[in-house]
N, C-alpha and C positions, 0 to 999 in steps of 0.2 A: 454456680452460674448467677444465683444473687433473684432473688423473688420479683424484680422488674418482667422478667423476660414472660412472653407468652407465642405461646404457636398459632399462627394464623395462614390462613393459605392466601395465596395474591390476592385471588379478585376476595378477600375480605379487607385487603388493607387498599385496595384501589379500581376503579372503573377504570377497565379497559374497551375504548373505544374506537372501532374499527374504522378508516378513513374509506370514503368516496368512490363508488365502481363508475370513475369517469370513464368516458367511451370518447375515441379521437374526435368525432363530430361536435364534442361540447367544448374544445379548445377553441380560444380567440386572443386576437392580435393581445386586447389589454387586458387588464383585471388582475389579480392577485395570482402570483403563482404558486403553480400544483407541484406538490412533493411526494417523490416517491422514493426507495431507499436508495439512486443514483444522488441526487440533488441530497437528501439528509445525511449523507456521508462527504459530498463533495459537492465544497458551497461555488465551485467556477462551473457546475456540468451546465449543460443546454436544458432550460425548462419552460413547460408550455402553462399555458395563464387560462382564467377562465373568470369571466365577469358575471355571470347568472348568478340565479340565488338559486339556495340549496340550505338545507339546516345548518345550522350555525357551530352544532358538535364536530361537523367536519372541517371546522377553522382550527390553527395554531397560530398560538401567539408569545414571543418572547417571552422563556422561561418555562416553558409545557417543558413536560417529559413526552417525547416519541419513539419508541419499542418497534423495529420491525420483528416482522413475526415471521416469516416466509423467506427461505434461501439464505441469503446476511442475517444472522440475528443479530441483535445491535442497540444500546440504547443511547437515545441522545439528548441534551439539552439544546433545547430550538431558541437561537439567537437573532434569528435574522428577520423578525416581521411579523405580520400578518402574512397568514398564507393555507392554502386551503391543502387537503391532507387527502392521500388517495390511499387507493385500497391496500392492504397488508402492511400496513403501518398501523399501529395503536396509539391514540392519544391517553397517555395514561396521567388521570388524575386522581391526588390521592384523599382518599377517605376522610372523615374529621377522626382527630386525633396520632394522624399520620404524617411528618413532617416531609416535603416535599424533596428536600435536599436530599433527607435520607435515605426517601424509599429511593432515588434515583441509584445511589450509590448500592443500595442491595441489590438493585434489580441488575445491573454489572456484575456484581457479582456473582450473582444468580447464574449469570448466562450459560456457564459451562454446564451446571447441572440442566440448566433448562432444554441444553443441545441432547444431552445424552441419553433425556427423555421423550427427544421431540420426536413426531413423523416423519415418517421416508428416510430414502436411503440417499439419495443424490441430493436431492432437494428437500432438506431441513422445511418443518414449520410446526410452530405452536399453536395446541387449540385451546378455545377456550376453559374445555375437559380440564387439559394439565394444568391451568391456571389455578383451577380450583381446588384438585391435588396436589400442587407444589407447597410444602407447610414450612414457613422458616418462620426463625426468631425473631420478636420484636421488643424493644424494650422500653420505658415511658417517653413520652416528649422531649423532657429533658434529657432523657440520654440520646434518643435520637440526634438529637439538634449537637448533642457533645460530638458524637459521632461522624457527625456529617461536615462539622467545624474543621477537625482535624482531617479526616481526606480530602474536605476544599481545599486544605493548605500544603497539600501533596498534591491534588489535581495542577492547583495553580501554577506550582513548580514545571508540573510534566507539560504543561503548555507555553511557559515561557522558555523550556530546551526548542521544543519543537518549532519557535517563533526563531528562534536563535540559529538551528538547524535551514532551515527554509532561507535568510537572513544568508547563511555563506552559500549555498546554493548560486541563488542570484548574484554573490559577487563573485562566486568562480564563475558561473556562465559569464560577466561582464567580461571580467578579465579576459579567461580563453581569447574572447571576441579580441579584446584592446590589443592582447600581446601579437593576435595571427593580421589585423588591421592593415599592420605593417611591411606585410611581407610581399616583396618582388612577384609579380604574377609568372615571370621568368623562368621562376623557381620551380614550376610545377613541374610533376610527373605523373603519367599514369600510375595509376594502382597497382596493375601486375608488374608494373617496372620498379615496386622499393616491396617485392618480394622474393623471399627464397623458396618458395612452393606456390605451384597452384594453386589460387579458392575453390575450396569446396564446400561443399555442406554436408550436414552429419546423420543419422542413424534415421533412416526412415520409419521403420517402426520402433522403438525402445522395447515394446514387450512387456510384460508384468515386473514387478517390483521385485529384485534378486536383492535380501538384504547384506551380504557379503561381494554383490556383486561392482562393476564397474562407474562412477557416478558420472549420472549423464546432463549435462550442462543447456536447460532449457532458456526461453526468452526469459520468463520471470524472474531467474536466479541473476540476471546479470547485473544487477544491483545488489546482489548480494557478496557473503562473504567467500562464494564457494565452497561450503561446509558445512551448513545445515538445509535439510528437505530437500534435496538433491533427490531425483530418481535413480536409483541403481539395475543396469541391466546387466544381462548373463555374461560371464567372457566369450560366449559362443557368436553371441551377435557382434560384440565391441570387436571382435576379430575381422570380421565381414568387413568391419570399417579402419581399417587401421592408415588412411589419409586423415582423416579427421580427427586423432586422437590428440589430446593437447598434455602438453607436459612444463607449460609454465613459460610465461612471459609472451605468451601471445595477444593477440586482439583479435576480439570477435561481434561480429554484426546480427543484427536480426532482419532478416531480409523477407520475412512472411508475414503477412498480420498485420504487426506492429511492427512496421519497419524503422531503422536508424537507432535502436536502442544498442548501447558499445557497452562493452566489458573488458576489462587487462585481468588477464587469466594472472594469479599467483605463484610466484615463480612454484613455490612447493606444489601444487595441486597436479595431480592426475588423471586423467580422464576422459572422455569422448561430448558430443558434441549433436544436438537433436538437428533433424532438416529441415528446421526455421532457422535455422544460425547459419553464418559463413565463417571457416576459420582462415583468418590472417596473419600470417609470419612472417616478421618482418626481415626484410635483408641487412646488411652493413650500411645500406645508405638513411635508414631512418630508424630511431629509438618508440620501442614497441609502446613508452606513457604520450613521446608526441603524436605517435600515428593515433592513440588513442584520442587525446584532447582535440585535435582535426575533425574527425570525425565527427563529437560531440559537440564541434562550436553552431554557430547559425551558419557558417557561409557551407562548412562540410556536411549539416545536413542539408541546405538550400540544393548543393551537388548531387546529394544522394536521391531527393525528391523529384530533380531533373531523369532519373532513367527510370522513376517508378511505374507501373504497369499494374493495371488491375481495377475496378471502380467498386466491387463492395468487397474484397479485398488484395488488399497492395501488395506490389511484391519488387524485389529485386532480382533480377537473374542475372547468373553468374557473371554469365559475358556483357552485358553491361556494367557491372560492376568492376570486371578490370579494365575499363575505359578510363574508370573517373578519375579527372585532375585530384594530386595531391601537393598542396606547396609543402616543399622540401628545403629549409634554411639549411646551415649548415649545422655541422656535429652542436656544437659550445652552445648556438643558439635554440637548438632544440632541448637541449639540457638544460639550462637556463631556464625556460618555458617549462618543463615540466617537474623544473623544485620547487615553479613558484606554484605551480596548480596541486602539489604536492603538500607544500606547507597549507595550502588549505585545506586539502583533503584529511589532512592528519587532524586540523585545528575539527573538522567537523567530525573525523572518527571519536572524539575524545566529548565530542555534545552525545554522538549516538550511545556511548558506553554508558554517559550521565544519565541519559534520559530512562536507559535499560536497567540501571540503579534506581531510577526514580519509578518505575513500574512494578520492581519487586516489591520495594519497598510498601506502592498501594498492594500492593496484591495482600502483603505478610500483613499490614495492617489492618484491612478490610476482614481478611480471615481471623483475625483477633476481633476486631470491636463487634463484628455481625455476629459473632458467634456466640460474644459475651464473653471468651476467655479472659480478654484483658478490658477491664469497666476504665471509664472516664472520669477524671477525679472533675469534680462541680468546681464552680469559683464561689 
């Protein structure tokens, strides 16, 4: 492992510091905003501001490391400002002789053992106890800084897929729009009228986790592949429901919650269907990717938001659902419409594979330089 390396436990290689037990009352219209791990995960969420003074360790400022410690564990580099730091976030700064980039990149990698020793059972959190028993490797400055060099330049990578990713996104949302712009309002049809079954919705309880058993198609997965983390229920319940069961090539809604989220079930896949979802089968008069791309444009969610019901939370029910107008072109140009939404979707499955290459590859590397298996040659 090479006489560099030495064992230290976290809080020796850095002060971790606890952010701000703001109380609703201390928010105000202006002043700097308060980050809590909604906002340091996700730089569009809603955040409240607080112009008072308060000690100054509960500031972050572009370039801090912030660690949440509670529920999400998560570390992050804070890019966006001046901004004050609430509670169960750590402002972690690092010790002299500890090079900033670096410790950021172990403490990621940390994370999984950090989980597996943290508190609770639903609700993850680290104390400052385990910070002081957690012991990893550290090796001199200048390997640190070697260290940190090389997975900048793998970070960097994994940020420009994900810039690149986001990038088609917005130009298949545009398109959708451009291509559906044009179509004869004529055209429409009810919903239950370009189906061959009735909407329903799916298993109201799932039940505990049958690893052999039936995979059950929740709100979360419908961005997915259909194939990984899937819940599996028993065939005893999936029988209960045998309307709902999907066998590929359908479309499906989320109509509880999180309403207007769509999915085009895989023609291969199997399986049933939770009762936050609606399943949709389409008839001979519409193609199961347009009815999907419909759905997901702005004017087919604008429709779906017109019959929602609920104020803290939404919902769609059934029979309103088979009301809603759907423009109906004909065959060729429904086709047409979904090779072109199709060509992009492919062009962005082949960033998402990139990007999934560019994650192993931090992963396989991280666990090489942090560990000291594989040392950094100097310049």
């Amino acid at each position: 492992m090479g006489e560099e390396f030495r064992s230290r436990t976290l809080d020796e290689l850095a002060h971790f510091i606890n952010g701000y037990a703001f109380k609703p009352s201390d928010f105000t219209e202006n002043g700097l905003p308060v980050i809590r791990i909604q906002q340091l995960l996700d730089a569009d969420a809603e955040t409240d501001r607080f112009d008072g003074q308060i000690d100054s360790r509960f500031m972050i400022q572009t370039g801090d490391i912030v660690m949440s410690w509670s529920g999400t564990i998560a570390v992050v580099e804070w890019k966006r400002g001046d901004a004050w730091l609430n509670q169960h976030l750590f402002r972690v700064d690092p010790r002299d002789g500890v090079s900033r980039e670096f410790l950021r990149h172990l403490l990621s990698f940390a994370v999984d053992d950090l989980l597996r020793a943290a508190h609770g059972t639903t609700m993850k959190h680290i104390t400052r106890a385990e910070l002081s028993r957690f012991v990893v490797l550290i090796p001199s400055l200048g390997e640190q800084r070697r260290i940190a060099e090389v997975l900048d330049t793998v970070e960097e990578g994994i940020q420009a897929t994900k810039r690149v990713i986001s990038k088609i996104s917005r130009i298949r949302e545009a398109t959708i729009d451009d291509l559906l712009s044009g179509l004869d309002p004529h055209l429409d049809s009810c919903l239950a009228d370009v189906l061959q079954d009735p909407l329903c919705y799916g298993i109201v309880q799932v039940g505990e986790y049958v690893s052999e058993g039936i995979p059950v198609v929740a709100i979360r997965d419908l961005n997915g592949d259909f194939g990984l983390d899937l819940h599996r229920t028993s065939t005893t319940i999936d029988e209960q429901y045998p309307r709902s069961r999907v066998q590929g090539g359908e479309v499906l809604l989320s109509i509880k919650g999180t309403i207007g989220k769509v999915g085009l079930v895989p023609r291969a896949f199997r399986g049933n269907i939770s009762r936050d979802i609606a399943l949709l089968r389409p008839n001979a008069k519409v193609k199961s990717a347009y009815l999907a791309h419909f759905l997901q444009s702005h004017e087919g969610q604008r429709r779906l938001r017109r019959i929602a019901v609920g104020t803290t939370r939404a919902e769609l029910s059934i029979h309103a659902l088979r009301d809603v107008p759907v423009s109906v072109p004909d065959s060729s140009e429904q086709c047409l419409i979904a090779e072109i939404v199709g060509n992009l979707d492919a062009w962005q499955e082949e960033e998402f594979n990139r990007l999934s290459k560019l994650r192993q590859l931090q992963k396989g590397l991280s666990a090489d330089l942090i560990s000291g298996r594989v040392r950094t040659v100097a310049a």
